[in-house]
N, C-alpha and C positions, 0 to 999 in steps of 0.2 A: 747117803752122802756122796756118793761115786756117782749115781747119777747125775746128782745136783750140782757136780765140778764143786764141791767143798771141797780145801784142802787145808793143810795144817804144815807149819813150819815149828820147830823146836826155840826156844827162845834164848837170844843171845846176849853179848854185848855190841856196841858197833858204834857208829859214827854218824853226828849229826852235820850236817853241811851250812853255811853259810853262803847265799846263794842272793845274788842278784840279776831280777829277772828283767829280760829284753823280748822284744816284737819282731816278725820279721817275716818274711816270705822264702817258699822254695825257689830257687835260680838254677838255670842251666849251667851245667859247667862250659865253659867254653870250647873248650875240646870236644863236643859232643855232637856239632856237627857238621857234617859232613856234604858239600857241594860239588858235584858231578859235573865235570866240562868237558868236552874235546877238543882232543888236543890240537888237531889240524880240523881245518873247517870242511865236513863236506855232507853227506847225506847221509842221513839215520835209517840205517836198511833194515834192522832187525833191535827191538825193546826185550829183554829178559825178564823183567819183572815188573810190577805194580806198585801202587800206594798202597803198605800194609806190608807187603812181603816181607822176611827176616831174608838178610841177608848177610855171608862171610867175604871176611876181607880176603882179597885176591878174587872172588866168583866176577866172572863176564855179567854186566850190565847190557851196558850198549855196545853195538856195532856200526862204526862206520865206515864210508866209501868216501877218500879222498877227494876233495875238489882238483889236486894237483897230479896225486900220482895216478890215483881212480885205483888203487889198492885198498882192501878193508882191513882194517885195525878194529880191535876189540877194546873197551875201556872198562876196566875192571874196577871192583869195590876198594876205597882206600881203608875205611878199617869195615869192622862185624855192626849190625844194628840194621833199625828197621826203615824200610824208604816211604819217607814222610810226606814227599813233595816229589807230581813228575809234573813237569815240562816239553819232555821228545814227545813228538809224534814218527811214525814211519813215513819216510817220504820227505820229511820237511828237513830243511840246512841247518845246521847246531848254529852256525852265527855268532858263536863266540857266549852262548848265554848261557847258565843250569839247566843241566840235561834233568838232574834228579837231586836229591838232599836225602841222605842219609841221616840218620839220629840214634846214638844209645843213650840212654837214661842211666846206664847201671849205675851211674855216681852224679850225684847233683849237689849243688851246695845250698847252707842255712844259710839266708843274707841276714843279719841281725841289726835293729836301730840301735848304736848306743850310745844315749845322750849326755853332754857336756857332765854332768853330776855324776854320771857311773864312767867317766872314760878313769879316774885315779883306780876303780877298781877290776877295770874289766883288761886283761892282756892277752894275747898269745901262748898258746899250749897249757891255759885252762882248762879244765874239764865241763863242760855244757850239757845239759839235760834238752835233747829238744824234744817237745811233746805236739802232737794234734792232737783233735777232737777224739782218733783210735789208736796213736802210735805214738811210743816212746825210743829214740835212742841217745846213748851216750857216746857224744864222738869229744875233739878237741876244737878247741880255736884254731886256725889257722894261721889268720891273718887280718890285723885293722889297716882301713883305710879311710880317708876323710870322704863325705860323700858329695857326689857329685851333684852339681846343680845349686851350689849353694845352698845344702840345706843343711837345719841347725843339730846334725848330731852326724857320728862316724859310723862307718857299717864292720860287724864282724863277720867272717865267714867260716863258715864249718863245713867241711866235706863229708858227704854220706852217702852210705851204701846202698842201693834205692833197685839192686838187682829183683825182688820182689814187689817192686811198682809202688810202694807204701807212701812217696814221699811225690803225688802229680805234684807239676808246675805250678804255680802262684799260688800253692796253699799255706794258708796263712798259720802261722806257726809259733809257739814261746819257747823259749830258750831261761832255762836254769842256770847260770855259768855257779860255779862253783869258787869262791873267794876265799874262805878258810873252812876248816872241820875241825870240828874235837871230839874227843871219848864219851860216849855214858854207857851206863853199865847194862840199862836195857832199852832195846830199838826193837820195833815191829814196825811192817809197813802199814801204810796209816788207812790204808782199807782193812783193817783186821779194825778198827773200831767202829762200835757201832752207838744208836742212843737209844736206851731203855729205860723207861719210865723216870727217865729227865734225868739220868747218871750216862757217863760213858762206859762204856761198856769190851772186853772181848771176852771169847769165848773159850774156855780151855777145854781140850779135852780128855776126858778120863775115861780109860775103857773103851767101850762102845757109847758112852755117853757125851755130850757137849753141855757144860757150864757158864752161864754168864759171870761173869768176875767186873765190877766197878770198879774203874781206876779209874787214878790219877796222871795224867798225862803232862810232859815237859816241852820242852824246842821238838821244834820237825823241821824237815826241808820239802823240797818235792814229793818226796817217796815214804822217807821214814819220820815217825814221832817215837822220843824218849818218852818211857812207861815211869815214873814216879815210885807208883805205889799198887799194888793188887794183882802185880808180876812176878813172878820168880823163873830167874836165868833154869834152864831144862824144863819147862814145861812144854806143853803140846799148844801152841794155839791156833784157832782159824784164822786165814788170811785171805781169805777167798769164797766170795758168795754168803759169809757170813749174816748178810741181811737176811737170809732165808731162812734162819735160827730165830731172828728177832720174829718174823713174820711170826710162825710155829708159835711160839712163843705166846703173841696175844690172840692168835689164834684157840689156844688152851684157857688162857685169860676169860675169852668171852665166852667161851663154851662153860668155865664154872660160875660165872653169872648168872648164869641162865639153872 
């Protein structure tokens, strides 16, 4: 089972969410980046770094030689993060244009569609599920706005943690906002169910052994579905990898066929 990243949670009571869901892509935060100029115009005598480089705020970038006084000034990093985009060459006059761009990622925002029918229920400092195709976090709303270009729905934003890279640019992305909850007596997350010979199914375990149990299943949100019937609150169940148990299962099936 430890091989197989089977695991088991103990079973509780908890809460079912009431969740309306939106569309939407990852965005740059604004702050994030950062454009390199100098400050008197004159010749780039020395480059520090590269496209790719990680760089800290305050580190020497560029160097240059005044067109007026023919003194060299250094331009240093305004904050930490990586340089995205160069422009200097040595030799050549800055000219007043970006020398380099700087970019940190570690925070990007959910931009969320939400249309005229979900604005009564959708506000600020709700709770949101944003999910892709690998990754789940739960952050807040931030903040709505009407969106730009005349188009027919408002955007939400959510701010997120993205220092682990989890969250590139334009990926497209759902959002669970959270609208009310209430009580049931038993919640499991809703990968601990599985479907066996046409019942739903999870797996309790006993001992060193793993049991299929049929239940009845009630509301879910995102994550969690209320257990009905074939649960009881302190038992062991799987929550994880549990299709490996069904595999096994008919696995044994067809082997007493035979």
């Amino acid at each position: 089972a430890k091989q197989n990243g089977i695991k088991t949670i103990t079973v509780t009571s908890g809460v079912i969410r009431e969740e309306e869901v939106v569309y939407g892509k990852i965005v740059a935060d604004p702050a994030s980046l950062a454009h390199v100029n100098a400050r008197f115009t004159g010749v780039i005598k020395a480059i520090k770094v590269n496209i790719g480089d990680d760089v800290k705020k305050g580190e020497t970038l560029v160097i240059i030689e005044s067109n007026e006084s023919l003194n060299q000034y250094s331009i240093k990093a305004p904050m930490s993060g990586r340089v995205v985009a160069r422009q200097a060459n040595i030799g050549a006059l800055t000219n007043g244009e970006n020398l380099l761009t700087i970019a940190n990622f570690d925070v990007v925002w959910a931009q969320l569609s939400v249309f005229p029918n979900q604005l009564s229920k959708i506000s600020a400092k709700q709770q949101v599920l944003i999910q892709s195709t690998e990754f789940n976090q739960s952050a807040q709303i931030s903040y709505l706005t009407p969106s730009l270009n005349d188009k027919p729905y408002s955007l939400a934003y959510v701010k997120l943690n993205n220092k682990t890279n989890k969250w590139p640019l334009g990926s497209a992305i759902k959002g669970a906002v959270t609208t009310s909850q209430h009580s049931v007596p038993i919640v499991v997350p809703k990968e601990a169910i599985q479907e066996f010979e046409g019942n739903s199914v999870v797996f309790i375990k006993e001992g060193n052994e793993y049991h299929p149990s049929a239940v009845k299943t009630g509301a879910s949100d995102a994550i969690n579905i209320a257990i009905i019937e074939g649960l009881n609150v302190g038992e062991s169940v799987v929550v994880k990898n549990s299709y490996l148990l069904v595999a096994d299962l008919k696995k044994s099936e067809a082997g007493h066929e035979h």
